[in-house]
KEKE-3310 file (N, C-alpha, C; in steps of 0.2 Angstrom, whole numbers, plus 5000, padded with zeros to 4 digits):
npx = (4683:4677:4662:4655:4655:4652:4638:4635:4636:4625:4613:4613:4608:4598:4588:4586:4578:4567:4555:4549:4558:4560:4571:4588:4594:4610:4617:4633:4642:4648:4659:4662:4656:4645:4631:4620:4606:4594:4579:4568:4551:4540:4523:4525:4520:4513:4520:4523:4533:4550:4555:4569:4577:4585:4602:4611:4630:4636:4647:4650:4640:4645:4643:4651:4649:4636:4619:4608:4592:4580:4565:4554:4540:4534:4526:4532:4544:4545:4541:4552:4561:4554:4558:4549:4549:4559:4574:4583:4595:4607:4610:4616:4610:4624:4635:4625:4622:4613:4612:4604:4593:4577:4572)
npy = (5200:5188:5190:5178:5174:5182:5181:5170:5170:5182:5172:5162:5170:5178:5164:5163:5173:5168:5161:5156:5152:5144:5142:5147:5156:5160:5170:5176:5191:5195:5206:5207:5213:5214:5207:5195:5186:5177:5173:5160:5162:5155:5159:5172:5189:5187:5196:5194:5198:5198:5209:5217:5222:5232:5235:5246:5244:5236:5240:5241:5232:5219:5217:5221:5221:5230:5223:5213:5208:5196:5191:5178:5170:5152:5150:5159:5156:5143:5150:5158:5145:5139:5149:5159:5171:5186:5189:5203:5213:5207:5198:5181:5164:5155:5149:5149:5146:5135:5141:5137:5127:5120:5108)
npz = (4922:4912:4898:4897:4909:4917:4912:4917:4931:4932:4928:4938:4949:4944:4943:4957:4961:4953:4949:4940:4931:4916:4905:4901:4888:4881:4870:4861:4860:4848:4849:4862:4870:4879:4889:4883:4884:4883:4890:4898:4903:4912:4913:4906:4901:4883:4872:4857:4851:4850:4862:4869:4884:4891:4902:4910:4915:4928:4939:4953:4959:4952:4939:4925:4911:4898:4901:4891:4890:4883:4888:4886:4885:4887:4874:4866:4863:4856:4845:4843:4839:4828:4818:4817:4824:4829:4836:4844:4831:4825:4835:4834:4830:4826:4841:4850:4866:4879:4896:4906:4912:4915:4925)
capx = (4679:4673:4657:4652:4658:4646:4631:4633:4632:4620:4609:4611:4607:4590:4587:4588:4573:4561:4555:4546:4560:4561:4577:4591:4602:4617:4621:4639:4640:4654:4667:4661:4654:4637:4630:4615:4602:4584:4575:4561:4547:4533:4518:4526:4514:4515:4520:4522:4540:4556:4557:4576:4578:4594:4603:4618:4635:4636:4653:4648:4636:4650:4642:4657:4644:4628:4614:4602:4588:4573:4561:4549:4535:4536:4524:4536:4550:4542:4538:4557:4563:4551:4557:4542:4551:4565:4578:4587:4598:4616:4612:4616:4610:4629:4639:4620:4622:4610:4616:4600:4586:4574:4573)
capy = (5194:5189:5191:5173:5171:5185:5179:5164:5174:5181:5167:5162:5176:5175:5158:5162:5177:5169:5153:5150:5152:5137:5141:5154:5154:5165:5174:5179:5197:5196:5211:5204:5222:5214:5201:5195:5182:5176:5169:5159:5162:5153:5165:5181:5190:5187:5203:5194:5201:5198:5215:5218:5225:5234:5237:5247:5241:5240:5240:5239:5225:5216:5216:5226:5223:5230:5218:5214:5204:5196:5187:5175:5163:5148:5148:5163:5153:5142:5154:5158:5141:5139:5154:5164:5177:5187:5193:5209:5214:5204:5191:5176:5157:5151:5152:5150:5140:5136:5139:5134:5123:5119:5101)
capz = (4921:4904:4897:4897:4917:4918:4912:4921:4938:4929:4928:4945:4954:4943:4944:4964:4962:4946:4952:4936:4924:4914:4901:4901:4884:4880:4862:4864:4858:4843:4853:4869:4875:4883:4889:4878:4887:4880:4895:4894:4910:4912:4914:4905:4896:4876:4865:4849:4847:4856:4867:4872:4890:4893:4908:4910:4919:4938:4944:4962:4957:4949:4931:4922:4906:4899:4899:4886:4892:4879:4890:4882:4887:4883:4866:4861:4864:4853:4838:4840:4838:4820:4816:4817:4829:4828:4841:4841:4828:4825:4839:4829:4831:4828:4846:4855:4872:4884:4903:4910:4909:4923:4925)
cpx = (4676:4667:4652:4652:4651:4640:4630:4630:4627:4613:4608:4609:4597:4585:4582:4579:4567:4562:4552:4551:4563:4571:4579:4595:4604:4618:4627:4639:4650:4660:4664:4661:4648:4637:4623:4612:4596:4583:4570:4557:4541:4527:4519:4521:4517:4516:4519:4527:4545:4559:4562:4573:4584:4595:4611:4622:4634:4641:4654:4643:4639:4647:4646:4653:4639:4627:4611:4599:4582:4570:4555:4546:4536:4534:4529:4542:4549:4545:4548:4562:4562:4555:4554:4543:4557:4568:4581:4593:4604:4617:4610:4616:4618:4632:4633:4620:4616:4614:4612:4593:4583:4572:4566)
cpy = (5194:5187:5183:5171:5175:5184:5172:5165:5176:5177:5162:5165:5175:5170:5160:5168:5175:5163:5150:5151:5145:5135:5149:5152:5160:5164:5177:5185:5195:5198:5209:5213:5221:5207:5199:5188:5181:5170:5167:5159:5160:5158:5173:5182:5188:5193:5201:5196:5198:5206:5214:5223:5228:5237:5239:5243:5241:5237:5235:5233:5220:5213:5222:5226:5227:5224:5218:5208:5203:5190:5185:5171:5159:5147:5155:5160:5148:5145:5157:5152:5141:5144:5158:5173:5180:5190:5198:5209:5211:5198:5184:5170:5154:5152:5152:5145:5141:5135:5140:5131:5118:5110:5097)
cpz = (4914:4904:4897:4905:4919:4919:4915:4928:4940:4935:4934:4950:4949:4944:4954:4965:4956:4947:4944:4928:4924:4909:4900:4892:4881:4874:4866:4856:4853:4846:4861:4873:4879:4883:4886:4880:4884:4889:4894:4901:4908:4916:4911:4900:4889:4872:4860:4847:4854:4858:4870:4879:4891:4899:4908:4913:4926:4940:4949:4963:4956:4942:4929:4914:4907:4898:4894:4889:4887:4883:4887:4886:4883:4873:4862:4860:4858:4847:4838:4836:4829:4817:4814:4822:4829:4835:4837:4834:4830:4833:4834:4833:4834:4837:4852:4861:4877:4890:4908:4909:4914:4922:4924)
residu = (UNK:UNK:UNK:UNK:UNK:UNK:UNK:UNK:UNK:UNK:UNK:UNK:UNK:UNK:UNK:UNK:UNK:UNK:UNK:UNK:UNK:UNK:UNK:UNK:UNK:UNK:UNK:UNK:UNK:UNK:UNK:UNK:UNK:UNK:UNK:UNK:UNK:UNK:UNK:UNK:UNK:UNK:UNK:UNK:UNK:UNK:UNK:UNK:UNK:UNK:UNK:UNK:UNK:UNK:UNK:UNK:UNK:UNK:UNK:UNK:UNK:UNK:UNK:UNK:UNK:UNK:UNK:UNK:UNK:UNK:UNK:UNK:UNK:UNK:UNK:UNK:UNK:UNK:UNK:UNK:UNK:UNK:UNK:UNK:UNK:UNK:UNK:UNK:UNK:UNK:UNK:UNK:UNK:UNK:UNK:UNK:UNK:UNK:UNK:UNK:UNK:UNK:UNK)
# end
């Protein structure tokens, strides 16, 4: 399954347990070894940074990736748009999709 099919399932499976998530958007990883998500949820606490979450592979889950998850509230979501926030390393703007956004 490729990395993008992935995150889409993903994203529906989240959607189905985080009622107040407002916006998912997909960085596609270069070599396509992970799948690399920014979520934006309504009510997450503020860090002040974009904190990655990784989650190994699950097989038997049917994610054949790692994960990388950086969950934002909206005013972080925000402060990355300005450019006042950075994501992890080598996730790049160009190739960024949204594949979800709460109505």
């Amino acid at each position: 399954m490729p990395v993008r099919e992935t995150a889409l399932e993903l994203v529906q499976a989240h959607r189905e347990v985080e009622p107040n998530l407002l916006r998912v958007l997909f960085y596609p990883d270069p070599q396509d070894r992970e799948v690399r998500l920014v979520e934006v949820v309504e009510g997450s606490p503020s860090a002040g940074e974009a904190l990655p979450f990784r989650f190994a592979r699950d097989e038997a889950g049917g994610v054949p990736y790692p994960v990388v998850i950086v969950e934002l509230s909206p005013a972080e979501f925000e402060q990355l748009e300005r450019g006042h926030l950075r994501l992890p390393e080598g996730w790049r703007e160009d190739g960024r999709e949204v594949l979800y956004r709460a109505a």
